[in-house]
mmJSON file of the N, C-alpha and C atoms, coordinates in Angstrom:
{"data_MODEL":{"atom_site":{
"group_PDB":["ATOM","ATOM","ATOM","ATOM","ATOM","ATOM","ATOM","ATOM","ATOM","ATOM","ATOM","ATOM","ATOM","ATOM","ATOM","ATOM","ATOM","ATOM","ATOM","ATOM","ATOM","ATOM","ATOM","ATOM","ATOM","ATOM","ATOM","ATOM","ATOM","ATOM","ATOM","ATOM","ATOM","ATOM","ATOM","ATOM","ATOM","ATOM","ATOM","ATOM","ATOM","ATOM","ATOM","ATOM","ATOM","ATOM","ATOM","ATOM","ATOM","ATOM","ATOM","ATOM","ATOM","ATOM","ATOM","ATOM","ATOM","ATOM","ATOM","ATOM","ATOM","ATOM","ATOM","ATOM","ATOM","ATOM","ATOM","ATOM","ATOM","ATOM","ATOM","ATOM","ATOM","ATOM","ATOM","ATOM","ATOM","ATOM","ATOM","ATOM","ATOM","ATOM","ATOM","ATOM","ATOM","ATOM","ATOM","ATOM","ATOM","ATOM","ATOM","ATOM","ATOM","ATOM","ATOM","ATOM","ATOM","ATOM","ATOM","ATOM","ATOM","ATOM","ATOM","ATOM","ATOM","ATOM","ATOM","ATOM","ATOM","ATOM","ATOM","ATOM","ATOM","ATOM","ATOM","ATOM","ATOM","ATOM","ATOM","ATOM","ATOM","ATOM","ATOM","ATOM","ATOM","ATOM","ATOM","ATOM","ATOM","ATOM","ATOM","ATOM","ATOM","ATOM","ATOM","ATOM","ATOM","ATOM","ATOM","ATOM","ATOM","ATOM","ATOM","ATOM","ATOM","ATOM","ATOM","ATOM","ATOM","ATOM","ATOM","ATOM","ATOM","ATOM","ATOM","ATOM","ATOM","ATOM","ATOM","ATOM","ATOM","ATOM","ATOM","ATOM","ATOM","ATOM","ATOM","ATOM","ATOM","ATOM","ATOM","ATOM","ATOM","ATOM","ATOM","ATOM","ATOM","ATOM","ATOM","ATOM","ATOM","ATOM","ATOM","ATOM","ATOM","ATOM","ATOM","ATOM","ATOM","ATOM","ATOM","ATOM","ATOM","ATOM","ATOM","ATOM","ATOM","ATOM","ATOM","ATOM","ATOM"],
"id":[1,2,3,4,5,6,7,8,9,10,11,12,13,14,15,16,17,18,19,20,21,22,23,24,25,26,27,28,29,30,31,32,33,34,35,36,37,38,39,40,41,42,43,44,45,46,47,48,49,50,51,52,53,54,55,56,57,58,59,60,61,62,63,64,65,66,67,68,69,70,71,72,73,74,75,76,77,78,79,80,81,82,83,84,85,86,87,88,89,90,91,92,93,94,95,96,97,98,99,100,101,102,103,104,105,106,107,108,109,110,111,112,113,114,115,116,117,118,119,120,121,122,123,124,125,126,127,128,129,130,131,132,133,134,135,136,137,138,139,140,141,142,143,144,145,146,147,148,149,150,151,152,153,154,155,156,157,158,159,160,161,162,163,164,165,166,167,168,169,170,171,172,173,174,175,176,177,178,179,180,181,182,183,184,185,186,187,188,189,190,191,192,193,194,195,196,197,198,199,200,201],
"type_symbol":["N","C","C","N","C","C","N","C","C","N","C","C","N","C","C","N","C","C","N","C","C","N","C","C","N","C","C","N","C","C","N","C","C","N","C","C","N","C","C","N","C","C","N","C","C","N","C","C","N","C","C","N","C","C","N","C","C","N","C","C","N","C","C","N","C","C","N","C","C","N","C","C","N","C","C","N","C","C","N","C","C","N","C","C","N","C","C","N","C","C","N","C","C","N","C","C","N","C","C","N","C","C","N","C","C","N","C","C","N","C","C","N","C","C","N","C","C","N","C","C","N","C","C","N","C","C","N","C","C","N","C","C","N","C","C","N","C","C","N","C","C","N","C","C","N","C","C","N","C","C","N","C","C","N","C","C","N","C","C","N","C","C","N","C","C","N","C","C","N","C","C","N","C","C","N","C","C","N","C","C","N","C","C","N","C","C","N","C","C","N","C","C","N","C","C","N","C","C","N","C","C"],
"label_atom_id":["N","CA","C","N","CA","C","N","CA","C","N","CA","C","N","CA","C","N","CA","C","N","CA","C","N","CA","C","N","CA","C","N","CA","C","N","CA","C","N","CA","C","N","CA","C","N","CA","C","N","CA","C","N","CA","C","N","CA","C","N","CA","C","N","CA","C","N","CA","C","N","CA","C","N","CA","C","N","CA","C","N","CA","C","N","CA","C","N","CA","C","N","CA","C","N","CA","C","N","CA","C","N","CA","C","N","CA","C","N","CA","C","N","CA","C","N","CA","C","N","CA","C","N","CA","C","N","CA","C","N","CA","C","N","CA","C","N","CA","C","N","CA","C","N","CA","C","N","CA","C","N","CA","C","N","CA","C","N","CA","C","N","CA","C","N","CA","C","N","CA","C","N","CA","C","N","CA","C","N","CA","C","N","CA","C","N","CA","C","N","CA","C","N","CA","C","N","CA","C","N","CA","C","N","CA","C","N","CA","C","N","CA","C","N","CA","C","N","CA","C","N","CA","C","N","CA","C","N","CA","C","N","CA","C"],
"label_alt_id":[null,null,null,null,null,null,null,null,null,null,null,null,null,null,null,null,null,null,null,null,null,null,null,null,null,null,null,null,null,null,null,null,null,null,null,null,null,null,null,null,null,null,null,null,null,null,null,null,null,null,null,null,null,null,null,null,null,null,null,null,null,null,null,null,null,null,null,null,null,null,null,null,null,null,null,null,null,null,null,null,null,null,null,null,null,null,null,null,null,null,null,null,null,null,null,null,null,null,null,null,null,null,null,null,null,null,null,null,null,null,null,null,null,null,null,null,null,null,null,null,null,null,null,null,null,null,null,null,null,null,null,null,null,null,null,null,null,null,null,null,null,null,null,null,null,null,null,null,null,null,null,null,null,null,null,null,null,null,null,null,null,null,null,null,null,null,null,null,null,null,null,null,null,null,null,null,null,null,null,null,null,null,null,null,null,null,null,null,null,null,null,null,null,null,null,null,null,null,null,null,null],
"label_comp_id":["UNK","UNK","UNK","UNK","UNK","UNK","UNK","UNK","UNK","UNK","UNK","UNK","UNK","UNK","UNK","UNK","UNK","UNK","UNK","UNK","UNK","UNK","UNK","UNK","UNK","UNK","UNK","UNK","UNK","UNK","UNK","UNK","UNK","UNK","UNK","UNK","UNK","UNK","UNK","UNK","UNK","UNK","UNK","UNK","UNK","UNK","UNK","UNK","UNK","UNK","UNK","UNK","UNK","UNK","UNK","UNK","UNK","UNK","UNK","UNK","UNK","UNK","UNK","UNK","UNK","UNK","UNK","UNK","UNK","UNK","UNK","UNK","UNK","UNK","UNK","UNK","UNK","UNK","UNK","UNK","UNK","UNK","UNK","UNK","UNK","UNK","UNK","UNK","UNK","UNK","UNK","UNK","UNK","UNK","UNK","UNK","UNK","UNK","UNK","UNK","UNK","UNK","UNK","UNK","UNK","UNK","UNK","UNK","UNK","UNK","UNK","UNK","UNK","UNK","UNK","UNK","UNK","UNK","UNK","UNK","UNK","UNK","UNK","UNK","UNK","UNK","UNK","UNK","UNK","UNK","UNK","UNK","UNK","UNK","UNK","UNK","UNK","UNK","UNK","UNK","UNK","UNK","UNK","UNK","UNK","UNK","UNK","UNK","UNK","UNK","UNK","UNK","UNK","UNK","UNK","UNK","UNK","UNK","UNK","UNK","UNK","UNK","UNK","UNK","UNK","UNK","UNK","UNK","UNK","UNK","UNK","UNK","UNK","UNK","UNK","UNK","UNK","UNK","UNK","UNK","UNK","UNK","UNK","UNK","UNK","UNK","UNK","UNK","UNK","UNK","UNK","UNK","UNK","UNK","UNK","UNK","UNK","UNK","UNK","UNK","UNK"],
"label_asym_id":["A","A","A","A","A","A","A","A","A","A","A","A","A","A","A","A","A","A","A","A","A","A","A","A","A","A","A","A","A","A","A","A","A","A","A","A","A","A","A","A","A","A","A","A","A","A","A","A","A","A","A","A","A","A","A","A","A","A","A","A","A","A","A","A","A","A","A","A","A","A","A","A","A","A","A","A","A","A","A","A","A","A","A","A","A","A","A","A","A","A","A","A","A","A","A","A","A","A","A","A","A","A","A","A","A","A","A","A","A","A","A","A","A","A","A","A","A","A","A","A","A","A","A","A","A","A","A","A","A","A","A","A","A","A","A","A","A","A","A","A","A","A","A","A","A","A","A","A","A","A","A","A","A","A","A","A","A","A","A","A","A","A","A","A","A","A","A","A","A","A","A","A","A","A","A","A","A","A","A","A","A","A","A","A","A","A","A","A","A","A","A","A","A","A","A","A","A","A","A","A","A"],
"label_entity_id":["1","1","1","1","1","1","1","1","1","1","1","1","1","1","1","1","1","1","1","1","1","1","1","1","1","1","1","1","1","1","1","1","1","1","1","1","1","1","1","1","1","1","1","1","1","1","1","1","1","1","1","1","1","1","1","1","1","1","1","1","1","1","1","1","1","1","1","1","1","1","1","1","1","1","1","1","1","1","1","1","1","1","1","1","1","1","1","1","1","1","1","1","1","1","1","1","1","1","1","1","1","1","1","1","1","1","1","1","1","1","1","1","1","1","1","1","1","1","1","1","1","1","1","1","1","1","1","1","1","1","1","1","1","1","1","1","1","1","1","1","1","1","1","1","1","1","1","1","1","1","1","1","1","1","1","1","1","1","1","1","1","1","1","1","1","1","1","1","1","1","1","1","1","1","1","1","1","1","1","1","1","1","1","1","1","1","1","1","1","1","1","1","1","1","1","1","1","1","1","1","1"],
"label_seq_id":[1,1,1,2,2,2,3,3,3,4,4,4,5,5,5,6,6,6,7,7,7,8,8,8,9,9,9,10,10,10,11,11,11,12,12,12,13,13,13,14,14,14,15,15,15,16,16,16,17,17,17,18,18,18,19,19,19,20,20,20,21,21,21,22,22,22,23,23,23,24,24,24,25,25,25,26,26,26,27,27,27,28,28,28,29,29,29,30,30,30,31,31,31,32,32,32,33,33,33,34,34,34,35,35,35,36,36,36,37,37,37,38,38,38,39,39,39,40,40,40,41,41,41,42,42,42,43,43,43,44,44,44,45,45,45,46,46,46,47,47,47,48,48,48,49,49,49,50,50,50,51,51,51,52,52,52,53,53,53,54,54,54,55,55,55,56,56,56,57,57,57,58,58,58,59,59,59,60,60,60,61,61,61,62,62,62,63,63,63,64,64,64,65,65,65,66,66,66,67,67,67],
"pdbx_PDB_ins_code":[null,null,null,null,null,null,null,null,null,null,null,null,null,null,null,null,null,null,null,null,null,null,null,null,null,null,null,null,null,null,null,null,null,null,null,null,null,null,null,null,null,null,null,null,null,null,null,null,null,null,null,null,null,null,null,null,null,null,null,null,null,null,null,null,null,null,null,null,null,null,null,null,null,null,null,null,null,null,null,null,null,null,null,null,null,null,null,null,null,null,null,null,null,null,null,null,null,null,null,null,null,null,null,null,null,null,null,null,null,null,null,null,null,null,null,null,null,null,null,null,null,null,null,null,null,null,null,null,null,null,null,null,null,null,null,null,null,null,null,null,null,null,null,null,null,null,null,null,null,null,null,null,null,null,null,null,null,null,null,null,null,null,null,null,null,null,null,null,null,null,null,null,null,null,null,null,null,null,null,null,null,null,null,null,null,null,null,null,null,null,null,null,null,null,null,null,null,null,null,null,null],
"Cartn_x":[0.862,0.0,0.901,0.618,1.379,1.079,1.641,1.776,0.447,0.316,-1.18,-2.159,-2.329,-3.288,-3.916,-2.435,-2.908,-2.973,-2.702,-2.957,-4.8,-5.165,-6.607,-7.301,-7.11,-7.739,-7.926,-6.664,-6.416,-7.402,-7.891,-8.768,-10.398,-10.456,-11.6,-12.164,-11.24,-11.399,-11.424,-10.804,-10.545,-12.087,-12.978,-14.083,-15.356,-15.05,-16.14,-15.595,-14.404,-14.06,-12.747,-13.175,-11.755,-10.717,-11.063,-9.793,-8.845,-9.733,-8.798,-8.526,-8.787,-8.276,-6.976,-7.415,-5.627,-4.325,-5.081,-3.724,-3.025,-3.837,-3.562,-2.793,-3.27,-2.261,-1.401,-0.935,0.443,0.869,0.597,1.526,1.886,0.837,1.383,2.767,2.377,3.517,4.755,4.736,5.94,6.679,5.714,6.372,7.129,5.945,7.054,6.928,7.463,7.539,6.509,5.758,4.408,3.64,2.944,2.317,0.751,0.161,-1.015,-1.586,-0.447,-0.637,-1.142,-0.776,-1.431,-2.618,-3.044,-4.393,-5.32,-4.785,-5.464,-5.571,-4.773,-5.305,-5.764,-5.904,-6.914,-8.362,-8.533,-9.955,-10.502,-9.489,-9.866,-10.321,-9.403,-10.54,-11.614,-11.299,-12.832,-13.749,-13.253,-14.801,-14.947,-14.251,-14.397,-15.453,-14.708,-16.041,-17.289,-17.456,-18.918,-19.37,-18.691,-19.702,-20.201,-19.203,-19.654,-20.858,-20.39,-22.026,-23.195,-22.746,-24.097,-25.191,-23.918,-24.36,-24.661,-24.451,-24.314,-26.21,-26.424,-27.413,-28.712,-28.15,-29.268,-29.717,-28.876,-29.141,-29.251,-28.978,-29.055,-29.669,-30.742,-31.741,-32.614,-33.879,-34.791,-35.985,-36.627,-37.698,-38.647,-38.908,-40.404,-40.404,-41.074,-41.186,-42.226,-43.004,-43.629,-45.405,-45.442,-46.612,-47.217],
"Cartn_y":[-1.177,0.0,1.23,2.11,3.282,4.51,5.385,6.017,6.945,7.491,8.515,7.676,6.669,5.411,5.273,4.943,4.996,6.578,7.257,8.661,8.649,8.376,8.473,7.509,6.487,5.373,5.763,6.33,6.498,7.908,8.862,9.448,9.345,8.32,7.693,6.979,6.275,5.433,6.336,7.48,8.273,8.341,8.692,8.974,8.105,7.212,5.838,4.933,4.624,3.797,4.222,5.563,6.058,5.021,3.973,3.562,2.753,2.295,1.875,2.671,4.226,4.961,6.009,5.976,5.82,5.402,3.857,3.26,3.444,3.57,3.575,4.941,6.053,7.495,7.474,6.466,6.693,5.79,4.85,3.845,4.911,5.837,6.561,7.626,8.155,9.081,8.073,7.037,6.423,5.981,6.051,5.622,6.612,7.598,8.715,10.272,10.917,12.034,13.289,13.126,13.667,14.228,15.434,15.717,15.492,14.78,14.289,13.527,12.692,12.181,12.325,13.603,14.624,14.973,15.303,15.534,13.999,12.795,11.922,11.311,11.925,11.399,12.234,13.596,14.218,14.371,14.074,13.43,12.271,11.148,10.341,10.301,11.274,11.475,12.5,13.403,14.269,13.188,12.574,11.617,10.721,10.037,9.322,9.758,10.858,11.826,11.739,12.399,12.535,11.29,9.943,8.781,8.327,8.549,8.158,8.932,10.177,11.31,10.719,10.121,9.437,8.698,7.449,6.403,6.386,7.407,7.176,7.818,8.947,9.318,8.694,7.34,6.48,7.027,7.531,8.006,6.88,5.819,4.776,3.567,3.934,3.002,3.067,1.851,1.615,2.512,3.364,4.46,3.624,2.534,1.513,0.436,1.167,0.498,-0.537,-1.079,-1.912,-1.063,-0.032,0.297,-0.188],
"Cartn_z":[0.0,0.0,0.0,-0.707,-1.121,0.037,0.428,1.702,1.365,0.07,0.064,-0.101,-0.421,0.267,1.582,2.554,3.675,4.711,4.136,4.646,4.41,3.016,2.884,3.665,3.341,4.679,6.421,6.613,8.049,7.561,7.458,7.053,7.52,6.8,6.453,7.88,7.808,9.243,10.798,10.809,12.049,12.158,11.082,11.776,11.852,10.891,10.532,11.6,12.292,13.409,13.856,15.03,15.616,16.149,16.531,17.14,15.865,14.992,13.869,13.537,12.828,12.575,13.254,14.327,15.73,15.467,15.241,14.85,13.633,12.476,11.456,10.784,12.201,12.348,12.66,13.72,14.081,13.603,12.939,11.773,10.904,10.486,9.013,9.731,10.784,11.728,11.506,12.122,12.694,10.81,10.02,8.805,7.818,7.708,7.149,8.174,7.608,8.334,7.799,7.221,6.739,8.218,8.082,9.249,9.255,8.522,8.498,9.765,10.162,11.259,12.675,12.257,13.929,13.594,12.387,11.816,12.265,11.853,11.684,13.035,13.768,15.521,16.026,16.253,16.688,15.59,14.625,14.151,14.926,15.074,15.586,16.742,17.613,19.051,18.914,18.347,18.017,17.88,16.965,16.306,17.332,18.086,19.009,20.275,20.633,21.108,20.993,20.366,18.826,18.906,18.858,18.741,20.095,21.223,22.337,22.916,22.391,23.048,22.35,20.88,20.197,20.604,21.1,21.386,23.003,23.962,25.118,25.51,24.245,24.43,23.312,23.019,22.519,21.171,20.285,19.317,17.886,18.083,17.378,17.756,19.19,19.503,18.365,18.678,17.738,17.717,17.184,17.824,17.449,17.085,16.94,17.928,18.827,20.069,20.098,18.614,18.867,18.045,18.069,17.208,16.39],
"occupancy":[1.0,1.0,1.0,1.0,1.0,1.0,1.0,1.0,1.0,1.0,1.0,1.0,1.0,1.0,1.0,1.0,1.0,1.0,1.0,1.0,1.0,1.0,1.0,1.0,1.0,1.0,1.0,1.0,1.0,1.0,1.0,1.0,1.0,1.0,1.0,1.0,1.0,1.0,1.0,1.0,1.0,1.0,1.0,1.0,1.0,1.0,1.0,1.0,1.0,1.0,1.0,1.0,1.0,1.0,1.0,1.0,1.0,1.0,1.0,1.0,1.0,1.0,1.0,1.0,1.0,1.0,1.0,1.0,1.0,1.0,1.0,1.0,1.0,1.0,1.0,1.0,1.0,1.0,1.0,1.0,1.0,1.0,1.0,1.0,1.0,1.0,1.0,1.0,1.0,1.0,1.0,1.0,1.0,1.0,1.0,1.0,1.0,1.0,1.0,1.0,1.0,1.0,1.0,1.0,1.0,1.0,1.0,1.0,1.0,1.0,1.0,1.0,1.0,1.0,1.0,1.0,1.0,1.0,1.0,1.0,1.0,1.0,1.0,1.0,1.0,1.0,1.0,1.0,1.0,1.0,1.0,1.0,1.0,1.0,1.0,1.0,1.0,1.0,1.0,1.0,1.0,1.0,1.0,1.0,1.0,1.0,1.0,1.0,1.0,1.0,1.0,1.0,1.0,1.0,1.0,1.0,1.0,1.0,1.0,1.0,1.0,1.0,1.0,1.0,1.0,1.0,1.0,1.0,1.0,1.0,1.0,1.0,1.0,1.0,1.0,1.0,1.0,1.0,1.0,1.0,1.0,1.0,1.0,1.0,1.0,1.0,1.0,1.0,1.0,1.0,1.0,1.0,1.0,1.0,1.0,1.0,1.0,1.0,1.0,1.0,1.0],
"B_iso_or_equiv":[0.0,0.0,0.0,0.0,0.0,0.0,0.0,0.0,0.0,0.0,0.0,0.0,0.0,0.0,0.0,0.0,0.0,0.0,0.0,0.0,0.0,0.0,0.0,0.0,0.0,0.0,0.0,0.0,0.0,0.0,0.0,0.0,0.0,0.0,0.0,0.0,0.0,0.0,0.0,0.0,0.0,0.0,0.0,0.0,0.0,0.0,0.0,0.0,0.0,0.0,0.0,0.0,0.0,0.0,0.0,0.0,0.0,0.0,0.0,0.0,0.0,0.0,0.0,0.0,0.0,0.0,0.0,0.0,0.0,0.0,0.0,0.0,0.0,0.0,0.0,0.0,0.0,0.0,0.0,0.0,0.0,0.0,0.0,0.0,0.0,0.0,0.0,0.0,0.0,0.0,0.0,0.0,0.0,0.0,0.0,0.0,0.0,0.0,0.0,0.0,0.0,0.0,0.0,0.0,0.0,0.0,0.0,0.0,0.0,0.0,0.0,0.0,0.0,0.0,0.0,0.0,0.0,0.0,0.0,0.0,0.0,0.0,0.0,0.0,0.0,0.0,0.0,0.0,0.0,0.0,0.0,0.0,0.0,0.0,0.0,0.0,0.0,0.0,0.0,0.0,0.0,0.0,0.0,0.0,0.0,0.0,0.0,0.0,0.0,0.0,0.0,0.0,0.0,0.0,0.0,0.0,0.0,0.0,0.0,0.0,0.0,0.0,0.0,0.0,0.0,0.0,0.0,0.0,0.0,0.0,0.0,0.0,0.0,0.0,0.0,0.0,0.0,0.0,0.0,0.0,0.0,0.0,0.0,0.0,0.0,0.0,0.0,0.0,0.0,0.0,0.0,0.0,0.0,0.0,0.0,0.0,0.0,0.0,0.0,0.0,0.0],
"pdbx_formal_charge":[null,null,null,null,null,null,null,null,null,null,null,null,null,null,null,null,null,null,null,null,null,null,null,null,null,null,null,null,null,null,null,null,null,null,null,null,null,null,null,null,null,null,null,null,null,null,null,null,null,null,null,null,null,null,null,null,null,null,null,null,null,null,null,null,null,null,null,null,null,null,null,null,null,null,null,null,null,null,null,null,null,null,null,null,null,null,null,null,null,null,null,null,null,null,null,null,null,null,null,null,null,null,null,null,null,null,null,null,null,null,null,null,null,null,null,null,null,null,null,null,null,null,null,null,null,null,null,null,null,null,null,null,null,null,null,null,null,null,null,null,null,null,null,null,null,null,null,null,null,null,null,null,null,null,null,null,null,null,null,null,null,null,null,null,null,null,null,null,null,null,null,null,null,null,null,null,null,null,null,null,null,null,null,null,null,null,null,null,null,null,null,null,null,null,null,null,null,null,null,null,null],
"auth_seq_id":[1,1,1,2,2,2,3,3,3,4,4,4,5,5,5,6,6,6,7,7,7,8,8,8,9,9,9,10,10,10,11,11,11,12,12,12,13,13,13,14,14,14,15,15,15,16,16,16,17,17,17,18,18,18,19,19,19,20,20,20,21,21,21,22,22,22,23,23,23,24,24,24,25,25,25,26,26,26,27,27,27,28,28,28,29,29,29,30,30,30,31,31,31,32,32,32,33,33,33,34,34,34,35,35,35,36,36,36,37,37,37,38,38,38,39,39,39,40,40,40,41,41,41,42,42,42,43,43,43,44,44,44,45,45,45,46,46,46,47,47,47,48,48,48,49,49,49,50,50,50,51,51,51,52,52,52,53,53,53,54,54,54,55,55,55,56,56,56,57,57,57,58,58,58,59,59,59,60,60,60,61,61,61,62,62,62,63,63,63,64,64,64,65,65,65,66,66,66,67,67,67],
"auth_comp_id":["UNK","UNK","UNK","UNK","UNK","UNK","UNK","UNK","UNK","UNK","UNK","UNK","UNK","UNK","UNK","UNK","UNK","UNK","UNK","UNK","UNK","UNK","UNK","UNK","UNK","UNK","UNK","UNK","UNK","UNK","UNK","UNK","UNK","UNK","UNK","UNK","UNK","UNK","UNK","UNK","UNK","UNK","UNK","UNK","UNK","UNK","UNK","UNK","UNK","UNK","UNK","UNK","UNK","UNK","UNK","UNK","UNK","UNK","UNK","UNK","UNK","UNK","UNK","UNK","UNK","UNK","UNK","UNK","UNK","UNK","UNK","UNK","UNK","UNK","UNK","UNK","UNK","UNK","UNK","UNK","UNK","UNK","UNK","UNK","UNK","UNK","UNK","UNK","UNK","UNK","UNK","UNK","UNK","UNK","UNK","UNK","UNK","UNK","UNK","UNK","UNK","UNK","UNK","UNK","UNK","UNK","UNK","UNK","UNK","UNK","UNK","UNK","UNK","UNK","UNK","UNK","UNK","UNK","UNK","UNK","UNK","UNK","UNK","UNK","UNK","UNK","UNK","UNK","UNK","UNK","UNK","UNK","UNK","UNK","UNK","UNK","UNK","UNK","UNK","UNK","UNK","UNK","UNK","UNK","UNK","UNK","UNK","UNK","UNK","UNK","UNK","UNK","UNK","UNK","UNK","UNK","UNK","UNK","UNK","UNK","UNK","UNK","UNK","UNK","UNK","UNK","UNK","UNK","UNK","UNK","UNK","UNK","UNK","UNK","UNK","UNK","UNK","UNK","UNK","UNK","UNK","UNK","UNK","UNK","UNK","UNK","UNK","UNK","UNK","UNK","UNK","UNK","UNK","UNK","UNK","UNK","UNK","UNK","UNK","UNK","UNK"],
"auth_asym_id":["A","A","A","A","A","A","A","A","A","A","A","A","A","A","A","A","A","A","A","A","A","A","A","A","A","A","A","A","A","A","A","A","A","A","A","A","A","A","A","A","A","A","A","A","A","A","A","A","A","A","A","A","A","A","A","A","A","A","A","A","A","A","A","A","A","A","A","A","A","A","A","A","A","A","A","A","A","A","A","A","A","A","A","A","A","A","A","A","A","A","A","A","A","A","A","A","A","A","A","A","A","A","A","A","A","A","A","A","A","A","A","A","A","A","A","A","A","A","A","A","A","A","A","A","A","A","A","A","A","A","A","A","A","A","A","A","A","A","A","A","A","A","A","A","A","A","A","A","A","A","A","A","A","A","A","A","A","A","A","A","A","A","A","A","A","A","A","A","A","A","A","A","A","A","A","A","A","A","A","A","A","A","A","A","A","A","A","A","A","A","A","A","A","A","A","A","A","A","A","A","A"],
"auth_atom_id":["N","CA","C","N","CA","C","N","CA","C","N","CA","C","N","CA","C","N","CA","C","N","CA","C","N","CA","C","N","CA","C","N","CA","C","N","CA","C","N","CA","C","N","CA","C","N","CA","C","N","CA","C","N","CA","C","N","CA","C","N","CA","C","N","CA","C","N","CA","C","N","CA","C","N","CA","C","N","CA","C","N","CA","C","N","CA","C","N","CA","C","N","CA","C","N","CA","C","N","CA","C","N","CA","C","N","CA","C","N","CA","C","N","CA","C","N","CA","C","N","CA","C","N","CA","C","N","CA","C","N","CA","C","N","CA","C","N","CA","C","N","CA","C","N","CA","C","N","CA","C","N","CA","C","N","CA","C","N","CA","C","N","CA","C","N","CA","C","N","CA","C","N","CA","C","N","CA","C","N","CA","C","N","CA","C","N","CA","C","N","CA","C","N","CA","C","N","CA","C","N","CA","C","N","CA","C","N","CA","C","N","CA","C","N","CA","C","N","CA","C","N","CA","C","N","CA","C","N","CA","C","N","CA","C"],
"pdbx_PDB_model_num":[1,1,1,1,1,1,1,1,1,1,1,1,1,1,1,1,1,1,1,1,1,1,1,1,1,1,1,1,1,1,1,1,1,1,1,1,1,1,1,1,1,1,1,1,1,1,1,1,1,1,1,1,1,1,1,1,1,1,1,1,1,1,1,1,1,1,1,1,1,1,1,1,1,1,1,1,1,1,1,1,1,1,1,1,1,1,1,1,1,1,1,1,1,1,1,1,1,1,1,1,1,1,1,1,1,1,1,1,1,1,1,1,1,1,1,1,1,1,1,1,1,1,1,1,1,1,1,1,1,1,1,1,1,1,1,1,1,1,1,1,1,1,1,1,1,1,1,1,1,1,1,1,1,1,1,1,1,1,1,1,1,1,1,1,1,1,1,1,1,1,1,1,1,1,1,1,1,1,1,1,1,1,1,1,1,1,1,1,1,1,1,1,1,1,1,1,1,1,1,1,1]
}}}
């Protein structure tokens, strides 16, 4: 996989699944010296954030309670 590959992936992933996307930031950090990496881990906890307030406040329960 080619390094602007995984710059876009780690991207993608920071906010569709922060913790894969975490790792996949500081793999791209530790691989080249590109500063995306700091971008792509603080998305990842922003978004990480953002999903826990989601989900903590039931935002992806079922609203058909049976009607």
């Amino acid at each position: 996989m080619t390094l602007e590959r995984a710059i876009v992936l780690a991207y993608i992933l920071a906010v569709a699944m922060p913790p894969l996307g975490l790792a996949i930031g500081v793999g791209v950090g530790v691989r080249s010296k590109s500063k995306h990496w700091l971008w792509i881990v603080l998305l990842s906890l922003a978004a990480g954030v953002v999903w826990a307030v989601i989900i903590g406040t039931g935002g992806l329960s079922d609203t058909n309670q049976g009607y």
